[in-house]
C-alpha positions, 0 to 999 in steps of 0.5 A: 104904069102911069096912072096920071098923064098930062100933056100940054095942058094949059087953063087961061081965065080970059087973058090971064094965065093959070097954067101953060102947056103943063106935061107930067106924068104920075106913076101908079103907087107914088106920091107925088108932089107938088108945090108953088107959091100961092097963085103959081096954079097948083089949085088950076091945075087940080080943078082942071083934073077933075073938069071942076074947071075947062082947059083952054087946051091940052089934055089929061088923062086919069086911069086912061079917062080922059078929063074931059069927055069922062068926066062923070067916071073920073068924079066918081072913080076919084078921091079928092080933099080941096084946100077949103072945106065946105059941107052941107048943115048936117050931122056927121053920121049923116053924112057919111051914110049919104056917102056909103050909099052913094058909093055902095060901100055896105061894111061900115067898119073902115069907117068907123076905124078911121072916125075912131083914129082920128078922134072924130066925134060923128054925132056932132053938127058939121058947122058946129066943128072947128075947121081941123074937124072939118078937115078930117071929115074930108080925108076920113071920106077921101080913104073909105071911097077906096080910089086908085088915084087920091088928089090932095090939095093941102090936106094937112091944113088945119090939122095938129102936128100929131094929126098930120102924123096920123093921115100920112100912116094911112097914106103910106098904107094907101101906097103900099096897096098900090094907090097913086097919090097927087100931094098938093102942099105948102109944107116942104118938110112933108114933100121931102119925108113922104113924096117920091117926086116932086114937081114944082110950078111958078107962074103957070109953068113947071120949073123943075121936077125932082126924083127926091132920092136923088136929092137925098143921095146928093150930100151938099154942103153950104159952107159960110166963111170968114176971112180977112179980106171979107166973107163967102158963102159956097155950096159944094157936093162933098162930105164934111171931112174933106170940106174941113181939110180944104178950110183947115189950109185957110186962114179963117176968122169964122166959119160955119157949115151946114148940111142942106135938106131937101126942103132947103134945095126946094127953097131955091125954086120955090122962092128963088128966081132959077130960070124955066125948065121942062126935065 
């Protein structure tokens, strides 16, 4: 089932592209991710979702809610972390109890597991925390909404290494339940450890999408070699012992073979120049 779906969606500021004729679909209990350089639209994209932001054309869906004439619904219904993070001069408590009587949550026990987990001190004053404190406040109040559907826009930023390990267990727990996750991030490592697909975006446009288990099933190679005549870089889908018996027949003044991961192929599209496609 799809619990996202967008088609042809396309968002221009005046003559200058944000996005252009975006269709993808999200499956329920996935996470899936998506990735571009700064400027490529992911941020667009997101804002457009969630009608923070009107599209030019095009149209989306969100748990059969269309973004445009629900939504309200879609605002209430879904949880969202922006990429900055901006709250009101109030204490943490305070907040939070705004938040549980806005959605009606009366067990505060999630809640006060989650400010536990995360080491967050709740008496202090928002603008008194730093920016990774602030950061948990909106991923601790993104999981207690209990949402079917969680729009993360660089969620991690900010957070220390044993932090970002902390929230993907309980975005892992979230999926287990069924949640559909959309993970915006700069941070391949995270894309290739925790996401089922990934899109990647560049100039508006959707270059490539990938099922990561095929990447991970794919065992490539780059292969750097010497010889007298000069040097050569190939990279080949085949295992180490049969790429060893073909260089063992050369005559070789170097040599170094590395395995690629996932984060080295998304590399090529996030950075490189590959052309356009819609797969």
């Amino acid at each position: 089932m799809n619990t996202i779906v967008i088609e042809n969606l396309t968002k221009f500021y005046g003559k200058t592209k944000g996005i252009d004729n975006i269709t993808l679909d999200v499956h329920e209990g996935e996470i899936y991710g998506f990735i571009g350089t700064n400027g490529a639209g992911k941020s667009t994209l997101i804002r457009t979702l969630l009608n923070l932001i009107y599209p030019t054309s095009g149209k989306a869906t969100l748990n059969s809610l269309d973004i445009v004439n629900d939504a309200d619904k879609i605002k209430s219904e879904v949880a969202f972390v922006p990429s900055e993070i901006t709250f009101y001069k109030i204490k943490v408590k305070e907040l939070f109890d705004f938040c549980l009587k806005a959605w009606q949550i009366k067990d505060k026990s999630k809640l006060d597991n989650l400010c536990k987990y995360f080491e967050l001190d709740v008496e202090r004053s928002i603008p008194d925390l730093s920016y990774g404190n602030r950061k948990k406040v909106s991923l601790i109040l993104a999981l207690i909404k209990d949402s079917k559907i969680i729009i993360l826009d660089e969620p991690t930023n900010g957070l220390d290494p044993i932090m970002q390990d902390k929230f993907f267990k309980c975005l892992i727990e979230e999926k287990n339940k069924g949640k559909t996750i959309f993970l915006s991030s700069h941070n391949l490592n995270e894309i290739e450890k925790y996401c089922d697909r990934v899109c990647i975006i560049k100039n508006g446009v959707i270059v490539k999408i990938f099922e990561i288990k095929d990447l991970l099933f794919k065992q490539k190679h780059q292969v750097a070699y010497e010889l007298e005549n000069g040097e050569k870089v190939v990279e080949v889908f085949e295992n180490i012992n049969d790429i060893i018996k073909k260089l063992s027949k050369l005559t070789l003044k170097n040599c170094q073979i590395k395995q690629l991961s996932v984060e080295d192929e998304l590399k090529k599209y996030y950075i490189g120049d590959y052309p356009y496609e819609n797969k």
